[in-house]
Each structure stands twice: as structure tokens, then as C-alpha cells.
C-alpha positions in Angstrom: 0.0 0.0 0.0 2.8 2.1 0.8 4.7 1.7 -2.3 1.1 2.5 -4.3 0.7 5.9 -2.5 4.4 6.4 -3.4 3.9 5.9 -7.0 0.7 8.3 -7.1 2.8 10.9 -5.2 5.2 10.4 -7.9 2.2 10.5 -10.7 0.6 13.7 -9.4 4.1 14.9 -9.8 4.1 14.5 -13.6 0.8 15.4 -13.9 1.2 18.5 -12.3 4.0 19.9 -14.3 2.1 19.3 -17.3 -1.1 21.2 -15.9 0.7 24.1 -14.8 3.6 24.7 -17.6 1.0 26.6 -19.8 -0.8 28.1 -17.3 2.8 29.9 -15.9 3.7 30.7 -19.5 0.0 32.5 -19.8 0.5 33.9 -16.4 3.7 36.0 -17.2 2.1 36.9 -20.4 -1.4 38.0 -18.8 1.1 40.0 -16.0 3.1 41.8 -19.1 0.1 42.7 -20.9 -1.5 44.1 -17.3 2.3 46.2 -16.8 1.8 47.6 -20.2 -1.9 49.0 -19.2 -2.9 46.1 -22.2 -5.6 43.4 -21.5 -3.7 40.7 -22.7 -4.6 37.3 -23.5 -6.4 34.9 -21.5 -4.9 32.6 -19.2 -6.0 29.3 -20.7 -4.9 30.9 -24.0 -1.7 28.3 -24.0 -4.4 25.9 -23.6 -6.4 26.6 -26.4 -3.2 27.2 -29.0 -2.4 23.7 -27.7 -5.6 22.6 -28.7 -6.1 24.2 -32.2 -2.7 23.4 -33.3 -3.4 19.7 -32.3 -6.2 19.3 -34.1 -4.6 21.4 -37.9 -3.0 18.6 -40.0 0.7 18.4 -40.2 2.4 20.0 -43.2 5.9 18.4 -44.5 8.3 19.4 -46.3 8.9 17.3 -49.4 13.0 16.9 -48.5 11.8 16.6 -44.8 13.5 13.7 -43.7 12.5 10.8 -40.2 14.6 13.1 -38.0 12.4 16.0 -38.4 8.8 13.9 -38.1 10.9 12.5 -35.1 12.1 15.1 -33.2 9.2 16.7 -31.6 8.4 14.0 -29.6 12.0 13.5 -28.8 12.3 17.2 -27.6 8.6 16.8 -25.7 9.9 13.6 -23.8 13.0 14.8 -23.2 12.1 18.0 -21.5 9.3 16.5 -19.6 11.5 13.6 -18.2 13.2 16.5 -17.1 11.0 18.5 -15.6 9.3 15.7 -13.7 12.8 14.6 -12.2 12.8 18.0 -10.1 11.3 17.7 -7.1 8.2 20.1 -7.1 5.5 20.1 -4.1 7.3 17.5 -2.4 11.5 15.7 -2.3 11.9 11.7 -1.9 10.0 10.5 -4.0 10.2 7.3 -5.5 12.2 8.6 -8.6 13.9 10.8 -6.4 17.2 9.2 -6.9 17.4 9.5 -10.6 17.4 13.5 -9.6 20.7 14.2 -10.8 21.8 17.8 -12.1 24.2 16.2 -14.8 21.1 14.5 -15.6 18.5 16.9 -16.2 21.7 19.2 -18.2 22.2 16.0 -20.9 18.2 15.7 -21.3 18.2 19.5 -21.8 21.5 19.1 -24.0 20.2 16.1 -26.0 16.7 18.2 -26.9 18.6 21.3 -28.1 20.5 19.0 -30.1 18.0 17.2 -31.9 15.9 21.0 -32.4 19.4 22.3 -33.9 19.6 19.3 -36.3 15.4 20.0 -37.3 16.3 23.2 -37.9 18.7 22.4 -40.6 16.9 19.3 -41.7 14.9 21.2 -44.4 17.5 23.3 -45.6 16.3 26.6 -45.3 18.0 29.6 -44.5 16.0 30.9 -41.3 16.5 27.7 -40.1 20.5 27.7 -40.6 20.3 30.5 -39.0 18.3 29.6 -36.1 20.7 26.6 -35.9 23.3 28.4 -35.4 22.3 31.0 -32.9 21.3 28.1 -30.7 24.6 26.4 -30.7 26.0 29.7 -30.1 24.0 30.2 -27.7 24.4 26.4 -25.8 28.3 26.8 -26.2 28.1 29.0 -23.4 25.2 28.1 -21.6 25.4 24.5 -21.0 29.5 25.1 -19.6 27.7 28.0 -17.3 25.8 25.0 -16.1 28.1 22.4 -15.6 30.0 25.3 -13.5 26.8 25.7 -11.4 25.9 22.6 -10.9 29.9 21.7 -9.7 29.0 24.9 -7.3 26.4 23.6 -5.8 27.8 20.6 -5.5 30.7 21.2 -3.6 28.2 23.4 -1.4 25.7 20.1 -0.2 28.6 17.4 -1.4 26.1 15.6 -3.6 24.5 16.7 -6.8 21.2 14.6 -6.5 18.4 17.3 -5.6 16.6 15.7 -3.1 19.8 16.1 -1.3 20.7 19.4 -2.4 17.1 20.8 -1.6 17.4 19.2 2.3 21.0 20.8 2.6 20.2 24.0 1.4 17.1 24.2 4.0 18.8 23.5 6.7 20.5 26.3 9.2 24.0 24.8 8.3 23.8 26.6 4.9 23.7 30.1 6.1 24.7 33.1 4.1 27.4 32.2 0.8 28.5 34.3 -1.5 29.2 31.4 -3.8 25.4 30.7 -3.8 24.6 34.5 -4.8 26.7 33.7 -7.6 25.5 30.8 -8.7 21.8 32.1 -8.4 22.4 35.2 -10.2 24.1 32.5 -13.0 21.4 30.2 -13.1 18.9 32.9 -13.8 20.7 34.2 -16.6 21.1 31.4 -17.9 17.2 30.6 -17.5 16.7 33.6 -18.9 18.7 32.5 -22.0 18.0 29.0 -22.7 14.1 30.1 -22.7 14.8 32.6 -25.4 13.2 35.3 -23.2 14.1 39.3 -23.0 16.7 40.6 -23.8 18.6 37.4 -25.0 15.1 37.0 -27.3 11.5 38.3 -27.6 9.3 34.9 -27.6 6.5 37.1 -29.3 8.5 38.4 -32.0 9.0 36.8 -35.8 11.4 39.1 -37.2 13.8 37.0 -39.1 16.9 38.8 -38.3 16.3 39.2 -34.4 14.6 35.6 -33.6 16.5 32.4 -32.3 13.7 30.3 -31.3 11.3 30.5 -33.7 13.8 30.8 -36.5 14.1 26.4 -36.3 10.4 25.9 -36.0 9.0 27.8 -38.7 8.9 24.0 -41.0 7.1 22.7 -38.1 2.8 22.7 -37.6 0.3 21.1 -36.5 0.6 18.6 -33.7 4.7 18.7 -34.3 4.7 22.1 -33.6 2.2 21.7 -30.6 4.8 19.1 -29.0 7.6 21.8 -29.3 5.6 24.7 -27.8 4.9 22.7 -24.8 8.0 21.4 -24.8 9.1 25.2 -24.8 6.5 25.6 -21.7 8.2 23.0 -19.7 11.5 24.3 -20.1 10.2 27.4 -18.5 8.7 26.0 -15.8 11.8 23.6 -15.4 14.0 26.5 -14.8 11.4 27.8 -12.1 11.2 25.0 -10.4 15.0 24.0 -10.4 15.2 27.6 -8.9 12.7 27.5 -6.2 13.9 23.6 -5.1 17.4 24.7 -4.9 17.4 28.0 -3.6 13.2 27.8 -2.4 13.6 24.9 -0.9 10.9 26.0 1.9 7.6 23.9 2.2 8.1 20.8 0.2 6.9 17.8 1.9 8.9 15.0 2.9 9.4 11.2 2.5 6.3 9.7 4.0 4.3 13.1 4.5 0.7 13.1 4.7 -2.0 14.4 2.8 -2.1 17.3 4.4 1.9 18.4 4.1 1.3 17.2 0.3 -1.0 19.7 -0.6 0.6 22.5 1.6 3.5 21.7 -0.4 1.1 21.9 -3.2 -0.1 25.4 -2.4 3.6 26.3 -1.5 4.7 25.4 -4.9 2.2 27.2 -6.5 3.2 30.3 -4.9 6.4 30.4 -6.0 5.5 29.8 -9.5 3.4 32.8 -8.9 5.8 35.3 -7.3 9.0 34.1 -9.9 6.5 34.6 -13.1 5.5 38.0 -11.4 9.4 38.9 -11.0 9.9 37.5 -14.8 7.1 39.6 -16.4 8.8 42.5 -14.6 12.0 42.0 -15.6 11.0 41.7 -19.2 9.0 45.1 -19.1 11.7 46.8 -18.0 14.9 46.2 -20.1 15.3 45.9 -23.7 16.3 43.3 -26.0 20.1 43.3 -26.8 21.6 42.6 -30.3 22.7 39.5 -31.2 26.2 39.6 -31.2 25.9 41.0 -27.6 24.4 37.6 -26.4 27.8 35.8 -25.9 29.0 38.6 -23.5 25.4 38.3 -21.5 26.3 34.8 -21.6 30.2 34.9 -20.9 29.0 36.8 -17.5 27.3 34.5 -16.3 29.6 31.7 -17.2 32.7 33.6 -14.8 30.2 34.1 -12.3 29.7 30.7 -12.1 33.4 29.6 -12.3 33.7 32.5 -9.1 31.5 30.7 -7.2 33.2 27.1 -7.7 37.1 28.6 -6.8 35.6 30.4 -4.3 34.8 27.0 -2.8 37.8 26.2 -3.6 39.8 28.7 -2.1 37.4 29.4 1.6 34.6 27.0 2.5 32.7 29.3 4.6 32.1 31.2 1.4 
């Protein structure tokens, strides 16, 4: 009976990222729209492009080859394995140990691979393009990472985040400068891998200024619905990943009732709340940089990461 309950925990877990990963990405739309005195969409709208694009027939190219039919789902699964792995409303969980930080990086890694290679698959030129602005972009972001995640792991001595959530709510933890560090990193790179301002507008379809949207333009139909909520998940992945490392306040525990479940619940709601408040701000009030200044927006946070692991190098109480 136990190990039943366990297993639903861990199913409500995966349900409950794909509820909520449109509803955030509405959310900081709606609370941009309301900044700019605008009424903005709906909501549910996610939902119902969702819908409508599920339900349009899928247009190929005629030199489209089984890599680009393929790698929508590839990209959806990937992303959503990862976002599931992240513990949410509550930490040791079933799956818990497969948790791993490298891990959830090389399922992020493998999904921008297999979108880069879509986006040349057809042979178009927005796509090149595309393609090549997301490498650009990755060959920064995913070492800024790996620095992050050796950060943090050198901070809780493990780099499963079950462990890293309990370590980092405990009093031992106290006030780090390496963790400033590494926080300010991870949201820039957040900000970057889910082509949001000012690395890239995700409303815009200017062919010289988009990254993004420059690879999916082939897609439509249901492919294209699995790589818009595959883009929703990222963001909500980042969120998360965010609020259980340096959140890490009212999760439940191993064994928790079903009481400290949905408190946990209602706790991680919240947070998505006040971080897609904080993201629609932050978006309304800078401006989108040029292309060519993405590397040094990049290349910042990618020293402020490698800071934060020689400073744990060089004094542990920082």
C-alpha cells in the first residue's frame, strides 16, 4: 500500500508539471500585458493554442526527412522527463534518486541537439540561421551550467536534488556568497536557454532578431504543438529548479501526509506565482540586446559561475 501511495505521489508529480507549464507561460504573459496598461490574452490561452494546433494537419516538407517527423516528440519527452525529475511540491519521491543535475543538463543538452539538427533538416535559410544562434547560444550556456551545478555541488557534497534541496534548507547553509553567484548564473542562464528578453523576444517573428522560432517555422500542427509545450516545460523547469534549490521551503517529505502534500502543493504554486511576477517584470523593464551581444550576456554568467566554484575552492565558509 505504501509503495502504491508512493507511486501516485510520484504520478501527481508528472501530472502536475504538465497542468501548470501553460498556465505559468500565460501567467507572465497576462502580468506583461496588465504592466503595459494592455488586456492581454487569456490565461488558458496556452491551452487553447495547444488545442487548435493539435487538431490542424501536419504539413511536411517534401525533402523533410525521419529526423524532423521524429524530433518533436523527442524534444517533448525529453524536456518533460526532465521537468518531472525536479522535485516540485514535495522531495523523496520514488524517482527521487534519478534526480541528478548532470542528468537533467544531458536531457536538456540532448533536446537542443535534436531541435538544432530539425532546424537544418529542411535546408532553409532561417533555419541555418536559427541553428546556429542556438549552438552559439548552448556553447556558453550549458558550460555555465556544468560550473553551477559543480558549485552547488561542492556546497551540499552531492549533486542529486533531493539532497541538495534538504541541505540547502537546513540552518548549516547560512549566508554564501558562492550561492549568490550561482543564483544570479542560473537565472541568466534561464533567462537564455528560454529565449526570453533581452537574450530574445518569444512574441516576435522578425527573421533577423529571432532564435527560437527561427528552427520551428517548418514545423505545424501537432509537431509544432509538442515543441511549444515542450518550450512551456523548459520554463517551468527553470522555475522549479530555482525555487527547489534555492526555495527549498515547504516541500513535503518522505512519507508526509495528505495534508503536508497539498501544503506543499499550495507552497509550490506560490512560488511559481511570485518568480512569473518577477519574470514579467523583468521583461518590461529592459530591452532586447543585439545578437552579437548575447555571448557577453552569456560569458557573464559563465565567470560568475566559475567564481563561485574557486571560491569554494579557495574558503569553504564562502
Amino acid at each position: 500500500m505504501a509503495m502504491i501511495l508512493e507511486l501516485a505521489v510520484q504520478g501527481a508529480q508528472m501530472a502536475l508539471v504538465l497542468l501548470l507549464a501553460p498556465l505559468l507561460t500565460g501567467f507572465v504573459r497576462k502580468v506583461k500585458a496588465r504592466l503595459l496598461r494592455r488586456q492581454g490574452p487569456s490565461l488558458v490561452q496556452p491551452y487553447r493554442d495547444l488545442l487548435r494546433l493539435m487538431r490542424k494537419e501536419v504539413v511536411l516538407a517534401d525533402n523533410a526527412s525521419w529526423l524532423f517527423r521524429v524530433t518533436p516528440y523527442l524534444i517533448f519527452a525529453s524536456t518533460w522527463v526532465a521537468a518531472a525529475l525536479i522535485p516540485t511540491f514535495a522531495t523523496g519521491l520514488t524517482f527521487s534518486w534519478t534526480t541528478d543535475l548532470i542528468a537533467i543538463v544531458a536531457l536538456l543538452g540532448s533536446a537542443r541537439f535534436f531541435l538544432a539538427l530539425a532546424g537544418m533538416d529542411v535546408g532553409t535559410s532561417f533555419g541555418g540561421i536559427g541553428s546556429s544562434r542556438e549552438v552559439m547560444i548552448a556553447s556558453l550556456a550549458e558550460p555555465a551550467m556544468l560550473l553551477i551545478v559543480f558549485s552547488l555541488a561542492l556546497v551540499a557534497g552531492a549533486t542529486q536534488l533531493s539532497t541538495v534541496a534538504a541541505f540547502m534548507g537546513s540552518p548549516q547553509v547560512g549566508l554564501r556568497v558562492s550561492l549568490g553567484m550561482s543564483l544570479i548564473a542560473l537565472v541568466m542562464v534561464a533567462v537564455a536557454e528560454n529565449a526570453r528578453i533581452p537574450v530574445d523576444n518569444p512574441a516576435t517573428h522578425l527573421e533577423l532578431t529571432m532564435v527560437h522560432e527561427a528552427m520551428v517555422l517548418e514545423y505545424s500542427g501537432r509537431h509544432l504543438a509538442m515543441i511549444e509545450f515542450a518550450a512551456f516545460l523548459k520554463l517551468l523547469l527553470y522555475v522549479s529548479l530555482i525555487s527547489c534549490v534555492f526555495l527549498p521551503w515547504g516541500a513535503a517529505t518522505t512519507g508526509a501526509g495528505l495534508q503536508s502534500l497539498a501544503a506543499g502543493v499550495v507552497t509550490y504554486i506560490g512560488k511559481l506565482t511570485v518568480c512569473g511576477v518577477l519574470l514579467a517584470v523583468f521583461e518590461t523593464a529592459i530591452a532586447k540586446m543585439r545578437v552579437f551581444r548575447v555571448p557577453d550576456f552569456l560569458g557573464a554568467a559563465l565567470m560568475l559561475a566559475l567564481l563561485a566554484t574557486l571560491l569554494r575552492f579557495v574558503s569553504r565558509s564562502l
